[in-house]
N, C-alpha and C positions, 0 to 999 in steps of 0.2 A: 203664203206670206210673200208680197211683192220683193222684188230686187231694190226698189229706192227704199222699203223701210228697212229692209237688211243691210245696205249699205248703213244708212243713217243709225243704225244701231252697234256697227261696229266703230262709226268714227266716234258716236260718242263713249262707248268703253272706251276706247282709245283716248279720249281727253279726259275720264275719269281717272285713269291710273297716274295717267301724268300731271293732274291737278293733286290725288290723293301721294304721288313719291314727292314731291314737290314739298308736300306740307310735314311730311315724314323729315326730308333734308332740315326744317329749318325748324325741326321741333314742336312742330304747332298743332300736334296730331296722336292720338293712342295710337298704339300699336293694334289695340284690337278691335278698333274701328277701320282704323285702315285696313285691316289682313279682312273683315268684314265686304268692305267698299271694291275691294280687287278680287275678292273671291265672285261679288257679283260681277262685277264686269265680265270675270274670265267664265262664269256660267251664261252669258249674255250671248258673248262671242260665239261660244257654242249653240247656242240655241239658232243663232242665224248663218251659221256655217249649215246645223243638218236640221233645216225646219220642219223635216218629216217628224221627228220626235213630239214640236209642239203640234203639229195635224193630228196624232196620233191620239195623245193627252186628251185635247177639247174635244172631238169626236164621243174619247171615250166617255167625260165628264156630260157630253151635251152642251160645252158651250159654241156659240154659233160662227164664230171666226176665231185662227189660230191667235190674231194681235189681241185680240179680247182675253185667251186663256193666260198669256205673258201680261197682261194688264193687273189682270187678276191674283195670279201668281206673286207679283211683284210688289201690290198691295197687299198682300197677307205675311211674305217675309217680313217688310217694313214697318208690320201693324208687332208681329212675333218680337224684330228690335228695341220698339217703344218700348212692350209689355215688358 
């Protein structure tokens, strides 16, 4: 995983939790949407702190680049939310 999308992926957790406390302060928000919305970010955070974990994963799955396995991932949480 490059250094500019791991940056880019921590500034945006970073504006998620602060958009998602924001909406908490003024009411406009479940609780367990938001405990939802900051859990990802803070699994995010992690993913681009030790990206050996997601090399690891897609390797083991077969998929062909790490950003593609966190794509994928991330669609299958958000598809689990819908459901």
């Amino acid at each position: 995983m490059s250094m500019v999308f791991r940056i880019i992926l921590i500034v945006a957790c970073i504006l998620t939790c602060a958009y998602t406390l924001r909406k908490i302060r003024k009411s406009q928000m479940q609780i367990e949407d938001s405990l939802f919305w900051i859990l990802i970010s803070i699994g995010l955070v992690c993913i681009s702190i030790f990206p050996e974990i997601v090399t690891f994963f897609s390797k083991l799955i077969g998929v062909g680049a790490a950003v593609n396995f966190i794509f994928l991932v991330i669609i299958f949480i958000l598809l689990l939310k819908v459901l």
